[in-house]
VEXDREN-2710 file (C-alpha; in Angstrom, 1 decimal):
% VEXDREN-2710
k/r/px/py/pz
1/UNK/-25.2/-3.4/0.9
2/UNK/-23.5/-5.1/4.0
3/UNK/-26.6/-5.3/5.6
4/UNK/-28.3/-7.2/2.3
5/UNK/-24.7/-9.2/2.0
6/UNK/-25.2/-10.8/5.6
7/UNK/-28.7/-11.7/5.2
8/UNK/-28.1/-13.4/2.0
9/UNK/-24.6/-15.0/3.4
10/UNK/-27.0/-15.8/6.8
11/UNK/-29.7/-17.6/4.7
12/UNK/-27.0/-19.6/3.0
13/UNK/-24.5/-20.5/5.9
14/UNK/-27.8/-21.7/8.3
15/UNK/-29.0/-24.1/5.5
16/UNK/-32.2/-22.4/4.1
17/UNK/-30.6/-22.5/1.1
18/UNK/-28.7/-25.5/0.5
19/UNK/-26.3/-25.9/-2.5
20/UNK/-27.7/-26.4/-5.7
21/UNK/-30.4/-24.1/-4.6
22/UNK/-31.3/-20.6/-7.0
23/UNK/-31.7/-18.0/-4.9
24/UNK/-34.7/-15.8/-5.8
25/UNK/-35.0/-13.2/-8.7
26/UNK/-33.4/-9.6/-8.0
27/UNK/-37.1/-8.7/-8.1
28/UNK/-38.3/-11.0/-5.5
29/UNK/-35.1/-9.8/-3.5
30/UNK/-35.5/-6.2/-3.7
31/UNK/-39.0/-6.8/-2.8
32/UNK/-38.6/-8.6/0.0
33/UNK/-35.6/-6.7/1.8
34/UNK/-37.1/-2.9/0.8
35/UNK/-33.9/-2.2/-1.0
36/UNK/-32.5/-1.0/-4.5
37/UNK/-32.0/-3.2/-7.3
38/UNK/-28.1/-1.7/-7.6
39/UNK/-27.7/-2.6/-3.6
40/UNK/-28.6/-5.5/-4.3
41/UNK/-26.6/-6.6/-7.1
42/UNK/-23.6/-5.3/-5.2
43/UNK/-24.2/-7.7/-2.5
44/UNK/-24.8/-10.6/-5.3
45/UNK/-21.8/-10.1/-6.7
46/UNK/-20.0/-10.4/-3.1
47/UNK/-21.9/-13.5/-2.5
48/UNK/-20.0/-14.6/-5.5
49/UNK/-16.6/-13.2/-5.0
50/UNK/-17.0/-15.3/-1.7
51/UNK/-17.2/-18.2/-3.2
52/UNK/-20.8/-19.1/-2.2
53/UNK/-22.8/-18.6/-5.7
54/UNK/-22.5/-18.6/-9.1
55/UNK/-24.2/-16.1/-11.9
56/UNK/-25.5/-18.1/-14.7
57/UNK/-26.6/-15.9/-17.1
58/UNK/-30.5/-16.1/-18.5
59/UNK/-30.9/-18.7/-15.7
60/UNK/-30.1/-16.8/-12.0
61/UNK/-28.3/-17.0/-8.9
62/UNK/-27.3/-20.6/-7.6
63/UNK/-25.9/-21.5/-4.0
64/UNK/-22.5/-23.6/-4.6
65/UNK/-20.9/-23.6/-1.4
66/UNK/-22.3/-23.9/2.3
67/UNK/-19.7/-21.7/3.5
68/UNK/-17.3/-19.2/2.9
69/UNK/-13.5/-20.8/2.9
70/UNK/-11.5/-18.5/-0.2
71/UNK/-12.3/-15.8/-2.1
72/UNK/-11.7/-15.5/-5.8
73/UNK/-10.2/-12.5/-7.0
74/UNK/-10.3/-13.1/-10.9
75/UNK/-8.4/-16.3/-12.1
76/UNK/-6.7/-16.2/-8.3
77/UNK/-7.9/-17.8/-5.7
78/UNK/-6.9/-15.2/-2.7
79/UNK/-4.2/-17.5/-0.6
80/UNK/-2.6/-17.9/-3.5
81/UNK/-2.3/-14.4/-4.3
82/UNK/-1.5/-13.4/-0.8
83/UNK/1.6/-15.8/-1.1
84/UNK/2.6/-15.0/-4.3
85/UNK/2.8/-11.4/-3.0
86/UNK/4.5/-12.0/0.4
87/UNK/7.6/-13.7/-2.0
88/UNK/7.2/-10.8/-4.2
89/UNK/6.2/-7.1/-2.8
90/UNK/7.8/-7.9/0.3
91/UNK/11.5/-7.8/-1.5
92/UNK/10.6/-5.4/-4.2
93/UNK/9.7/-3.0/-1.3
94/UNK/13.6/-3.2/0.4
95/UNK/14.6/-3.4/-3.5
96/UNK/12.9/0.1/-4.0
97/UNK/14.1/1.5/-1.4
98/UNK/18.0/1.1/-2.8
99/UNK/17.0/2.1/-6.3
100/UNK/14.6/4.4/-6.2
101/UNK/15.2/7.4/-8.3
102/UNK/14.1/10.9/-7.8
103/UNK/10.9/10.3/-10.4
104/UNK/10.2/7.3/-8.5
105/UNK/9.5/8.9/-5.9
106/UNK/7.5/11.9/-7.2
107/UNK/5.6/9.5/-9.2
108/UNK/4.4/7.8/-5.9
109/UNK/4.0/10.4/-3.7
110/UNK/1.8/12.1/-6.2
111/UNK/-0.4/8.8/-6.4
112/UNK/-0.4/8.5/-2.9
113/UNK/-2.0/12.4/-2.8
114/UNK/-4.4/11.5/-4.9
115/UNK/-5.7/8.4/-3.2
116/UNK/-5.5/10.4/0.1
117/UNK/-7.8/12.5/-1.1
118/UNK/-10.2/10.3/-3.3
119/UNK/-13.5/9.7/-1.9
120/UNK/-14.5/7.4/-5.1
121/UNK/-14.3/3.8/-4.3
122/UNK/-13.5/2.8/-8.1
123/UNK/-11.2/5.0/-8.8
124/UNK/-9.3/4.7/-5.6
125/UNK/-9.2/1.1/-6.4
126/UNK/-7.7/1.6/-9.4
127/UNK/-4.6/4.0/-7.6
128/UNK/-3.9/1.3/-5.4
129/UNK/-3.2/-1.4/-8.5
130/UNK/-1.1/1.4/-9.9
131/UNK/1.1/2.2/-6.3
132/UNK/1.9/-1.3/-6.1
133/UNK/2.7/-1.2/-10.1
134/UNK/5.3/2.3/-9.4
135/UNK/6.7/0.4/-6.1
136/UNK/7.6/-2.2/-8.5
137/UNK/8.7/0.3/-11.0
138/UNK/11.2/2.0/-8.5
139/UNK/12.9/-1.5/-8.1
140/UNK/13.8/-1.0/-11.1
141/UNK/13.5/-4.5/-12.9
142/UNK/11.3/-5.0/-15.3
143/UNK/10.4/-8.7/-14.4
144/UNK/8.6/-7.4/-11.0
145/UNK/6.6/-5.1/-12.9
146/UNK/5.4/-7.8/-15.5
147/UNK/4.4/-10.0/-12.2
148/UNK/2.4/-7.6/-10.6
149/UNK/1.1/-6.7/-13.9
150/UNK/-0.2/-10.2/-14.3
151/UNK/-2.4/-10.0/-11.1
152/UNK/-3.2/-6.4/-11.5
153/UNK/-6.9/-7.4/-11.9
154/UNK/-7.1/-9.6/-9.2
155/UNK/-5.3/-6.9/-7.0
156/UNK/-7.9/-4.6/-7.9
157/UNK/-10.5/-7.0/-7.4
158/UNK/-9.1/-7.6/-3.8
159/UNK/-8.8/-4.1/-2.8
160/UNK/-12.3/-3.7/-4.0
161/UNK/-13.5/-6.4/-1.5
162/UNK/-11.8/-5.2/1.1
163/UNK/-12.9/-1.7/0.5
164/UNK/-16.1/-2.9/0.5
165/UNK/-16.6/-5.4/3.2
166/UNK/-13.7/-4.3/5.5
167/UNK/-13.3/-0.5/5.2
168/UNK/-9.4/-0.8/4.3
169/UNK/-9.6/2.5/2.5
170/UNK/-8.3/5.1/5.1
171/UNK/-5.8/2.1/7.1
172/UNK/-4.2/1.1/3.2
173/UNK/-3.8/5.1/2.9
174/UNK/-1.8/5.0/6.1
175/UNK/0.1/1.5/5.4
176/UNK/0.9/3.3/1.8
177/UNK/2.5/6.4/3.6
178/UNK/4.6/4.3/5.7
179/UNK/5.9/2.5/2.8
180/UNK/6.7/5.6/0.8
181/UNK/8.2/7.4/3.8
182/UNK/10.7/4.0/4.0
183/UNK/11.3/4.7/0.2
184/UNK/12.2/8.1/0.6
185/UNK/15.0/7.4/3.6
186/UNK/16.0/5.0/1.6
187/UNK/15.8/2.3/4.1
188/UNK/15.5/-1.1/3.3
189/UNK/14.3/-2.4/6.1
190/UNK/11.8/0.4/6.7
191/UNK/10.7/-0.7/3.3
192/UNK/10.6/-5.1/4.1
193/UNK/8.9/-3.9/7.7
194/UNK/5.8/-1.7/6.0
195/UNK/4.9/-4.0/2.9
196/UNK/5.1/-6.6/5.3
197/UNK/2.5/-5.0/7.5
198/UNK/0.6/-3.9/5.0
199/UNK/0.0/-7.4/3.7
200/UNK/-0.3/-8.9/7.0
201/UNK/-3.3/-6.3/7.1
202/UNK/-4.8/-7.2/4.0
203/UNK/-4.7/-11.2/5.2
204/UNK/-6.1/-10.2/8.4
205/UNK/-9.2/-8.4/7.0
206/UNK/-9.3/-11.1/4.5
207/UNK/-9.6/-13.5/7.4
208/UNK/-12.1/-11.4/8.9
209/UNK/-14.4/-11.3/6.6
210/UNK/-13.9/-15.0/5.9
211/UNK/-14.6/-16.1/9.2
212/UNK/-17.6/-13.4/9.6
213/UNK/-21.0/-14.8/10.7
214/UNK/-24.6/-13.0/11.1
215/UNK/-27.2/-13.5/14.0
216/UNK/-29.5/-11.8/11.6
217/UNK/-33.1/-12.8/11.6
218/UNK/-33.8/-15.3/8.2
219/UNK/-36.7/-12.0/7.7
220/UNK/-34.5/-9.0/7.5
221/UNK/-37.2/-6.5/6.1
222/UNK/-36.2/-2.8/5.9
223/UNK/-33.5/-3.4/8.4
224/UNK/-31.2/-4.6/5.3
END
């Protein structure tokens, strides 16, 4: 799917298809790069999550943007939701780590488990929205949980992107532990320090993928 997403992003980003263009039917597409018709749609919607194309339905696959500049994650546009969650995880984590009770921290621990051990991309996604939801929980006021329950699709939609494009799974396992083990000393600062690091990664691999560019050929054949 990477392969087929940086051809298509290629073809786009060096002009050969220009905005207002439709790119050519999945059937056309899967013919011409030897791939599946479920690879392919992955990497469709990716070109969309990017920003570059738009989906209309009964009519295709149109170019809309020349370049990538940011993703949408839902109704959020994904600096927006980075900042929104820099002014709001990043407290709720030294919050958390005051507060926490005893079932806070079993709750977590026993998602965090799980995820470690998940090899399904979906349903590791959906863990993540709910650790974020229970470090939330563990700061025990409800107005932080309604926030991050209002961009709980767009965080999922985000750490499916990332998953997807910039391998975050096994790093966001690891940022996660660090931010539990802060909850579970009770340290505060332990707590700021790891959320903060774990959305600085998240914005760099954001960035990343952003700023990515291909040397593909414009004919990738069976190489995508």
């Amino acid at each position: 799917m990477e392969a087929v997403l940086a051809h298509l992003r290629g073809t786009i980003e060096r002009g050969e298809y220009a905005i207002g263009d439709k790119l050519p039917s999945e059937a056309e597409l899967c013919r011409t790069l030897e791939v599946s018709r479920p690879v392919l749609r992955e990497a469709l919607r990716a070109l969309q999550t990017m920003g570059l194309t738009v989906s209309r339905t009964g009519k295709g696959t149109f170019v809309v943007a020349g370049s990538v500049e940011d993703p949408t994650f839902g109704d959020y546009a994904a600096s927006d939701l980075l900042e929104v969650r820099r002014h709001i995880e990043i407290p709720v984590a030294g919050y958390a780590a005051l507060r926490r009770t005893p079932e806070n921290l079993d709750h977590l621990v026993h998602i965090l488990d799980r995820m470690e051990r998940e090899t399904d991309t979906t349903a590791w996604v959906a863990m993540d929205t709910l650790f974020h939801l229970a470090v939330a929980e563990a700061a025990q006021n409800p107005v932080f949980r309604r926030v991050i329950e209002e961009i709980r699709d767009a965080l999922a939609r985000q750490s499916a992107f990332l998953n997807e494009l910039g391998g975050r799974r096994e790093q966001s396992n690891r940022e996660h532990r660090a931010i539990v083990e802060a909850l579970v000393d009770g340290s505060e600062l332990d707590a700021v320090e790891a959320m903060s690091h774990h959305l600085d990664r998240v914005e760099t691999s954001l960035t990343d993928i952003v700023r990515r560019r291909t040397d593909l050929p414009a004919q990738a054949g069976s190489e995508s």
